[in-house]
One Martini backbone bead per residue (centre of mass of N, CA, C, O) as a GRO file, in nm:
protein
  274
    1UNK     BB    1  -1.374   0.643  -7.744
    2UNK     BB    2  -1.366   0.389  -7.938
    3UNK     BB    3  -1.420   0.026  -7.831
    4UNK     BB    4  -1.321  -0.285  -7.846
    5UNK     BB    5  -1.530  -0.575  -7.845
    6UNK     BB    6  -1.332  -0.824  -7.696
    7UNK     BB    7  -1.440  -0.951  -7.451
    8UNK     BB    8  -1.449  -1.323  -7.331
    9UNK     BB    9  -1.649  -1.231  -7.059
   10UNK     BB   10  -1.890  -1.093  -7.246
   11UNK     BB   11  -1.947  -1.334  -7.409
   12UNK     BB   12  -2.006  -1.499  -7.218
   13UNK     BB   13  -2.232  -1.347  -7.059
   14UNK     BB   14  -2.431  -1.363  -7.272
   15UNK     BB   15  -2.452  -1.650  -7.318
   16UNK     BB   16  -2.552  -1.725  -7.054
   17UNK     BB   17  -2.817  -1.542  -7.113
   18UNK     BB   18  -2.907  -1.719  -7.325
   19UNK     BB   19  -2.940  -1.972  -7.222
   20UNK     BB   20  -3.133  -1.885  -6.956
   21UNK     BB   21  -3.349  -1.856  -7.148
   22UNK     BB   22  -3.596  -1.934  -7.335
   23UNK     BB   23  -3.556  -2.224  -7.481
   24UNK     BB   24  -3.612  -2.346  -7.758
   25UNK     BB   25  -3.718  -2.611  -7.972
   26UNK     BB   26  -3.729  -2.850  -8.168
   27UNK     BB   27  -3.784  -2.855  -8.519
   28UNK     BB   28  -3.992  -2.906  -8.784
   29UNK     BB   29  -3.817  -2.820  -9.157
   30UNK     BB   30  -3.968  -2.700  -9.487
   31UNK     BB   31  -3.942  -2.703  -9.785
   32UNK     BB   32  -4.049  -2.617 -10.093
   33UNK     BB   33  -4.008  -2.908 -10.189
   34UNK     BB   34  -3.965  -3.105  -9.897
   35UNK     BB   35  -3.735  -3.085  -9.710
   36UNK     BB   36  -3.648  -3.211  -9.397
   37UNK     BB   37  -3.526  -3.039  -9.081
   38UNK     BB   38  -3.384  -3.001  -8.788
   39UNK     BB   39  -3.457  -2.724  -8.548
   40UNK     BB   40  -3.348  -2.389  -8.367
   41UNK     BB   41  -3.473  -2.138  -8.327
   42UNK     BB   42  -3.349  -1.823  -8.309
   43UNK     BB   43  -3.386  -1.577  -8.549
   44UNK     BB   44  -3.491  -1.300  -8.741
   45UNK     BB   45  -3.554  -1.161  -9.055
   46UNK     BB   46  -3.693  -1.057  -9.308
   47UNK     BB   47  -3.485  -1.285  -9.528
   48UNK     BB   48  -3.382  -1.441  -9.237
   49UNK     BB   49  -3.273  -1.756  -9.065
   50UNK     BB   50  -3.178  -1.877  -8.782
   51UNK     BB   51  -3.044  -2.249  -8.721
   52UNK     BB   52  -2.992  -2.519  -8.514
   53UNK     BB   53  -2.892  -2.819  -8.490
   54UNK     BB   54  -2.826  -3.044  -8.327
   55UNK     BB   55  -2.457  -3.051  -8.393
   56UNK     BB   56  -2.489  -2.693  -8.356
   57UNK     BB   57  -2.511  -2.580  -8.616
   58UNK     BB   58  -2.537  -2.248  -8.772
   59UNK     BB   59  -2.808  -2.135  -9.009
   60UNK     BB   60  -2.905  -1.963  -9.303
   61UNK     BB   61  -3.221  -1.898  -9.421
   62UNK     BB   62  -3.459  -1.827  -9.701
   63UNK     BB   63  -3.767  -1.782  -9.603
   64UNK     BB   64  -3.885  -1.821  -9.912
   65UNK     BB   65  -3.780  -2.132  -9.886
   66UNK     BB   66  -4.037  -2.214  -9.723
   67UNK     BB   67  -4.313  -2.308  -9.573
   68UNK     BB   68  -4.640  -2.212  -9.453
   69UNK     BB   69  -4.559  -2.289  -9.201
   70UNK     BB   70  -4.353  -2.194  -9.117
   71UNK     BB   71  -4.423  -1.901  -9.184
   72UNK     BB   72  -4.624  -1.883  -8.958
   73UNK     BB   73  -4.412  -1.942  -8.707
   74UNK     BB   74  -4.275  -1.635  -8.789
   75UNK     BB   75  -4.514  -1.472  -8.725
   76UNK     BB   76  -4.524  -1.475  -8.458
   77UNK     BB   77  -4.200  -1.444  -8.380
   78UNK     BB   78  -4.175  -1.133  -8.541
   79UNK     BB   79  -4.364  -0.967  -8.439
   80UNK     BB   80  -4.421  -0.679  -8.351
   81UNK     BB   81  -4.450  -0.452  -8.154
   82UNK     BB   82  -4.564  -0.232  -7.965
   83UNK     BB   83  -4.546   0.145  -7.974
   84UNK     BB   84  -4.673   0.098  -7.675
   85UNK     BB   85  -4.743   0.114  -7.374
   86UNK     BB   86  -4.870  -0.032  -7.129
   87UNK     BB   87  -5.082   0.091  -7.014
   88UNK     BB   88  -4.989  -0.005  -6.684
   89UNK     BB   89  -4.793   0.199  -6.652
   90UNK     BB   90  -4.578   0.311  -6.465
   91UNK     BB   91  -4.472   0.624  -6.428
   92UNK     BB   92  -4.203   0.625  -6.414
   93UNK     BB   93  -4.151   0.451  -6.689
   94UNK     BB   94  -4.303   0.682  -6.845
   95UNK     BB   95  -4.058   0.874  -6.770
   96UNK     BB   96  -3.808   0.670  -6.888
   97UNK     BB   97  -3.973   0.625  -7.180
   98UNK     BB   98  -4.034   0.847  -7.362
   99UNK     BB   99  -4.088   0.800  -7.675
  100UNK     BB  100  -4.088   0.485  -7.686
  101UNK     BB  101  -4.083   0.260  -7.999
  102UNK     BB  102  -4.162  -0.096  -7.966
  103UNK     BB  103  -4.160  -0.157  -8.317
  104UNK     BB  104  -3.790  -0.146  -8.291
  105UNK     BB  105  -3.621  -0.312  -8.229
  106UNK     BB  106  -3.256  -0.460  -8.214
  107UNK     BB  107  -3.188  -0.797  -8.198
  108UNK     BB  108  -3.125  -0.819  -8.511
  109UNK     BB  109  -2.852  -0.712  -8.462
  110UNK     BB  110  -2.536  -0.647  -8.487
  111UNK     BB  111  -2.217  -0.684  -8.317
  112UNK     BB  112  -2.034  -0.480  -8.223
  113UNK     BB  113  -1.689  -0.345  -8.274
  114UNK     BB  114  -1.784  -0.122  -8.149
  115UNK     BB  115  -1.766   0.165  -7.896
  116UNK     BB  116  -1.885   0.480  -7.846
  117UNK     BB  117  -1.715   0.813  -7.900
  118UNK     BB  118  -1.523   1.038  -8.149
  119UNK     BB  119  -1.589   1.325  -7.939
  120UNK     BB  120  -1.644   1.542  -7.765
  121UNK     BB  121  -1.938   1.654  -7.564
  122UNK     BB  122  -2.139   1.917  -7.558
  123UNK     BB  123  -2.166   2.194  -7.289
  124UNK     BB  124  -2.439   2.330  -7.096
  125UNK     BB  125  -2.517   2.626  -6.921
  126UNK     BB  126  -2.776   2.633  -6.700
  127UNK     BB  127  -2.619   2.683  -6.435
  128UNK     BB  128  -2.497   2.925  -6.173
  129UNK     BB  129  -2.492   2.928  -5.779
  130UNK     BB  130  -2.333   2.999  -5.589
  131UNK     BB  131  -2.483   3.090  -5.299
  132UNK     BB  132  -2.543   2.720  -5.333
  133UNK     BB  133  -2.388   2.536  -5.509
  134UNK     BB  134  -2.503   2.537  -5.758
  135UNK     BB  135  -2.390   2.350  -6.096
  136UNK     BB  136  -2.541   2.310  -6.441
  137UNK     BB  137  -2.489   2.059  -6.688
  138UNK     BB  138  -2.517   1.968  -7.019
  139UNK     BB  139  -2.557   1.709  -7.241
  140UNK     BB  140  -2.719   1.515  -7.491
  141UNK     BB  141  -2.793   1.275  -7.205
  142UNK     BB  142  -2.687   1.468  -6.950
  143UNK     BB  143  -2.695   1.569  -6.604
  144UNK     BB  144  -2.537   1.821  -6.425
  145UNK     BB  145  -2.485   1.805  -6.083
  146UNK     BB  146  -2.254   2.047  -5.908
  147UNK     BB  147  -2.091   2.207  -5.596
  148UNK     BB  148  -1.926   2.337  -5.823
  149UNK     BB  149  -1.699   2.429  -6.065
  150UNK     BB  150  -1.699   2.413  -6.430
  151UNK     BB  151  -1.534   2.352  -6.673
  152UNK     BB  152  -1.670   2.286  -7.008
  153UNK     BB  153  -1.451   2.163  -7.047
  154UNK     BB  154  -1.365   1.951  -6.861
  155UNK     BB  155  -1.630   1.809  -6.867
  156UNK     BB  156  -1.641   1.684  -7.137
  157UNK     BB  157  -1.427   1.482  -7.042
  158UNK     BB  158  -1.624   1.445  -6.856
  159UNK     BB  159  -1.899   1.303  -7.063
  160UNK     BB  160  -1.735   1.090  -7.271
  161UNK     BB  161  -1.808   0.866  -7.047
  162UNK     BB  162  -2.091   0.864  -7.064
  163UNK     BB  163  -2.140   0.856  -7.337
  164UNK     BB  164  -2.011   0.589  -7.417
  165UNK     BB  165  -2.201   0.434  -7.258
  166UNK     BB  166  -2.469   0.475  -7.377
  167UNK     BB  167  -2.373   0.387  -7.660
  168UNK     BB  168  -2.350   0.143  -7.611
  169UNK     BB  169  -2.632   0.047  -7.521
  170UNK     BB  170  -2.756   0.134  -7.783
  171UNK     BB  171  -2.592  -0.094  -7.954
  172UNK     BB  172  -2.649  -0.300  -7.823
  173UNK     BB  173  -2.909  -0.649  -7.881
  174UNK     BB  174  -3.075  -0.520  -7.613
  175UNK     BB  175  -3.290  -0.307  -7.615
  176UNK     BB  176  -3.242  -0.031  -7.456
  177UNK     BB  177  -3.497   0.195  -7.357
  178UNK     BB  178  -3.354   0.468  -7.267
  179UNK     BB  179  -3.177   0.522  -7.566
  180UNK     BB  180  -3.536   0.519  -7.679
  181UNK     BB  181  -3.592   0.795  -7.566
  182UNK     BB  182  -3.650   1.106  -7.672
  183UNK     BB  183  -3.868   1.218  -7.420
  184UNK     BB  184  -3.699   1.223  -7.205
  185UNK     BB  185  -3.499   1.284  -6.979
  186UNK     BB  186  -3.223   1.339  -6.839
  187UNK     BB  187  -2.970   1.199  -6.721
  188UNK     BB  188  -2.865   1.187  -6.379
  189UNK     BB  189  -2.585   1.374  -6.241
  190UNK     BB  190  -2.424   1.405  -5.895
  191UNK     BB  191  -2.161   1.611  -5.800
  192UNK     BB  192  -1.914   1.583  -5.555
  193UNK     BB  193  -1.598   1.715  -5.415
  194UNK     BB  194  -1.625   1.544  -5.145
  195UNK     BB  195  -1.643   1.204  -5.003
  196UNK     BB  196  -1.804   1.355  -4.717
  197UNK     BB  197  -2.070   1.450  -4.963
  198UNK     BB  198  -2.148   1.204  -5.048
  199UNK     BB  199  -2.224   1.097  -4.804
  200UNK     BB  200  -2.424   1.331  -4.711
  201UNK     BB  201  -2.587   1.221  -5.009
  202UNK     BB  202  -2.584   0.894  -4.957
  203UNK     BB  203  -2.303   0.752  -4.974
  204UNK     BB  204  -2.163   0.482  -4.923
  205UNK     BB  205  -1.929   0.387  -4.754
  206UNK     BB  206  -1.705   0.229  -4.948
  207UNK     BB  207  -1.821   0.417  -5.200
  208UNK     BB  208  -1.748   0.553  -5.528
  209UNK     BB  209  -2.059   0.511  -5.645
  210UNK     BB  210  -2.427   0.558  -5.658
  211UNK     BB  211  -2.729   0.438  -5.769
  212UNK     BB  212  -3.039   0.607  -5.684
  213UNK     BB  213  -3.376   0.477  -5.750
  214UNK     BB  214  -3.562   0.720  -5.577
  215UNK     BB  215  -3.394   0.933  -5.799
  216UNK     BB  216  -3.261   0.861  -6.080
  217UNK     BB  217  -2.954   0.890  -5.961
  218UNK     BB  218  -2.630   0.960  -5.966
  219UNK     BB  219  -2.340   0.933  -5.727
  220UNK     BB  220  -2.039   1.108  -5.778
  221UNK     BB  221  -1.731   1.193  -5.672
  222UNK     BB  222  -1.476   1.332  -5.867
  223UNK     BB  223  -1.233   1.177  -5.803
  224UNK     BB  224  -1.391   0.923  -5.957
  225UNK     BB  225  -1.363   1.079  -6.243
  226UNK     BB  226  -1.061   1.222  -6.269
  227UNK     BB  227  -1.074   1.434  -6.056
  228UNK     BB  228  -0.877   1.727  -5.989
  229UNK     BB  229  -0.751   1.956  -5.730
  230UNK     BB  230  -0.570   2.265  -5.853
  231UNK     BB  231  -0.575   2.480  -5.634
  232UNK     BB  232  -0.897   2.647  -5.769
  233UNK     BB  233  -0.905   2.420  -5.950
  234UNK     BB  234  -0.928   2.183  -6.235
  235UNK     BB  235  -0.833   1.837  -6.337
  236UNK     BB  236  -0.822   1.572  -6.624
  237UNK     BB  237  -0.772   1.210  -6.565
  238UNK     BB  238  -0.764   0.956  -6.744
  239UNK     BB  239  -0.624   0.752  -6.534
  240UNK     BB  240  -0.829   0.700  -6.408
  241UNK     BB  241  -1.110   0.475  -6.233
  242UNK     BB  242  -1.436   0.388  -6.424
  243UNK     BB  243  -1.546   0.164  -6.330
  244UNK     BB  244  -1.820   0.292  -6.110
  245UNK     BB  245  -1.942   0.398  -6.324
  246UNK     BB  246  -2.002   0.186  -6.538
  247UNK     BB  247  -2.182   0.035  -6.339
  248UNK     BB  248  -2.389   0.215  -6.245
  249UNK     BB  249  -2.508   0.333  -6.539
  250UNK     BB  250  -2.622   0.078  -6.607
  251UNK     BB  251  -2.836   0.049  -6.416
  252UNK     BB  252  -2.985   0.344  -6.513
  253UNK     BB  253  -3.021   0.230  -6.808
  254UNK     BB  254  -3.196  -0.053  -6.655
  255UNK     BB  255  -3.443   0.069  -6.450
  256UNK     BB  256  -3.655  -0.047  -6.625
  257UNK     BB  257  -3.684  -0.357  -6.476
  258UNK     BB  258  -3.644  -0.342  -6.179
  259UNK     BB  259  -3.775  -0.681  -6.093
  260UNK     BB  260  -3.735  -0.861  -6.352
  261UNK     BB  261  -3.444  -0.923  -6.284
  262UNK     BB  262  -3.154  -1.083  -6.149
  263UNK     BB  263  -2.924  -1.024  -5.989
  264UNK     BB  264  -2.731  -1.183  -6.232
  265UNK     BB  265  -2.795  -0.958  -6.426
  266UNK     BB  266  -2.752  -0.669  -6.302
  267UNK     BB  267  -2.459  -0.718  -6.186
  268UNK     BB  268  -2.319  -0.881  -6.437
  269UNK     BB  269  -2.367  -0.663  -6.635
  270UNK     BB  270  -2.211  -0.419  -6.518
  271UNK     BB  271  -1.973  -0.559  -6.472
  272UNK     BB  272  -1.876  -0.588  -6.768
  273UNK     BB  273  -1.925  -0.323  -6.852
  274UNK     BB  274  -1.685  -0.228  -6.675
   0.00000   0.00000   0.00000
């Protein structure tokens, strides 16, 4: 279900980030009368600038009454990106990019009041494989392999989660490329019905879920999902905490900076989001 984006620690840790980043320096900006003012560029779209004065009040400007010194420096501002990766993009990030396209970043959107999906989505049953122990099942946008049988309403309940953080990071106005690439394959998630059986496919003692960086997989025991078991079946349990699904999630869906963010970017964004 969508929910407000109200949290005044996730607004916090944004302007961090923002503060972080290559600020802008003060320039002389002069509109078509002749008239001018210092201020630090912030963003634009197609018909306005958002410029911050020295007093720091944010102002937007209607672009077409700038000078045309300020045009052409907006227009490298603005200048759209490639619409390909860049040649020498490694394999693994082509595969996890497949069709996206940079000529349409998202940064100058604006910032959501909700975030989420409205209704449960729908479940493929892929494989059901007793002998092997393996059944896969597909979301819109992940795959899910499990070591037991799970009934598609079940799992539906549990890929709500999955999906509802997916839309979150493809909206907020940070372009987050994994959401935006139409050709790639779907986000993998390892489901095992025991702690045991977790810790035996790779997750560490003392971690309910783990993002696996060489697999490119989410690796995460079903009771961390809020899933339990009664009897020979399985219910969902809404009441669970899915606070360490929400920050592996994150990790996979930015899997795709490497090592280009600093570790408290990395784990800073995913603790907020989650």
């Amino acid at each position: 279900m969508p929910v407000p984006l109200r949290s005044p620690g996730l607004c916090l840790f944004f302007a961090l980030c923002a503060a972080a980043s290559a600020e802008e320096t003060a320039r002389t900006w002069t509109d078509q009368s002749g008239r001018s003012f210092s201020g630090v560029y912030l963003s634009a779209t197609a018909d306005k600038v958002s410029i911050r004065r020295g007093d720091g009040r944010v102002f937007d400007v209607e672009r077409t009454k700038l000078s045309q010194p300020d045009q052409d420096y907006l227009a490298g501002k603005t200048r759209p990106a490639s619409a390909a990766l860049p040649e020498k993009t490694p394999r693994h990030l082509r595969e996890m990019l497949a069709g996206y396209d940079g000529s349409a970043p998202n940064f100058d959107a604006g910032w959501p009041a909700n975030a989420g999906i409205d209704q449960e989505p729908p479940i493929t049953v892929v494989e059901e494989n007793a002998a092997e122990n393996r059944f896969i099942y597909e979301s819109p946008h992940f795959r899910f392999q499990s070591n037991v049988v799970l009934r598609p309403s079940l799992l539906s309940k549990v890929a709500t989660m999955f999906e509802a953080c997916f839309q979150l990071h493809h909206d907020l106005p940070l372009n987050n490329r994994r959401t935006r690439s139409p050709k790639a394959a779907k986000l993998k998630a390892h489901l095992l019905e025991t702690t045991e059986q977790y810790h035996a496919a790779g997750g560490l003692p003392g971690t309910s879920g783990v993002y696996l960086s060489d697999k490119d997989e989410f690796l995460v025991p079903l009771t961390c999902l809020g899933v339990q078991k009664v009897g020979s079946g399985y219910m969902f349990d809404y009441r669970g905490d899915f606070h360490t699904m929400y920050h592996e999630i994150t990790h996979q869906l930015w899997a795709d900076l490497d090592d280009y963010a600093g570790i408290w970017m990395v784990e800073g964004l995913a603790e907020f989001i989650a």
